[in-house]
C-alpha positions, 0 to 999 in steps of 0.5 A: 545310970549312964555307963560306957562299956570299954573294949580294952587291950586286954581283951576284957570290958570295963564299966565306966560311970558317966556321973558329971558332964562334961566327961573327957576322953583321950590319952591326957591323965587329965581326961576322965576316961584315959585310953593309951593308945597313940591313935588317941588325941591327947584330948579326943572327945568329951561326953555332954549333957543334951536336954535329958540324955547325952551327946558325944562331940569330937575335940578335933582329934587327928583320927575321928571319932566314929559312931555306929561306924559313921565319923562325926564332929557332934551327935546325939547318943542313944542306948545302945551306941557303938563308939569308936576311938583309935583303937577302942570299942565303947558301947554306950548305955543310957540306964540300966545296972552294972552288968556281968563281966561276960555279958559286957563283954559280948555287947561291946564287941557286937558289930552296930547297934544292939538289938532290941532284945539286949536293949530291954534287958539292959534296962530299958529302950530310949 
């Protein structure tokens, strides 16, 4: 099942199921993922299929989409992607389970892609 891994304000990591594309972020109560940050466009990216994974495209939001640090318009996701919008850290997972609180938490907030070893624990590389 393909997840998101929400960096929230609180300091705690919330699991987000990604079950039907296309799923909108941003800071509308419309969106699928709403994020209450002002640097969050109102409607700021939206989750596609992509053949048999997933890709994030930018709804030409004020402030970018960043992923594995790099601003994009459009890419490819892969498992263990680091996602940034306005202020939050996402971490995207391709497979596996829901995971512990704990360990949620410790793999959004690792800088850059994850290492192999969390990969395969996670359930899997792709």
């Amino acid at each position: 099942m393909t997840r998101l891994i929400v960096l929230q304000k609180s300091g705690s990591a919330k699991q987000i199921n990604i079950t039907a594309t296309p799923f909108v972020v941003g800071r509308a109560d419309s969106c699928d993922l709403v994020l209450d940050n002002p640097l969050v466009s109102r409607s700021h990216a939206v989750f596609e299929a992509a053949g048999d994974g997933m890709s994030i495209r930018d709804l030409e939001s004020h402030n970018g989409t960043f992923v594995n640090g790099q601003r994009i318009e459009a890419t490819v996701l892969y498992n263990g992607d680091e996602i940034r919008i306005g202020n939050y850290q996402i971490r995207f997972l391709a497979r596996g389970s829901p995971i512990a609180a704990a360990e949620a938490l410790r793999l959004v907030t690792v800088p850059g892609k994850l290492a192999d070893i969390d990969l395969q624990r996670l359930g899997g590389k792709s």
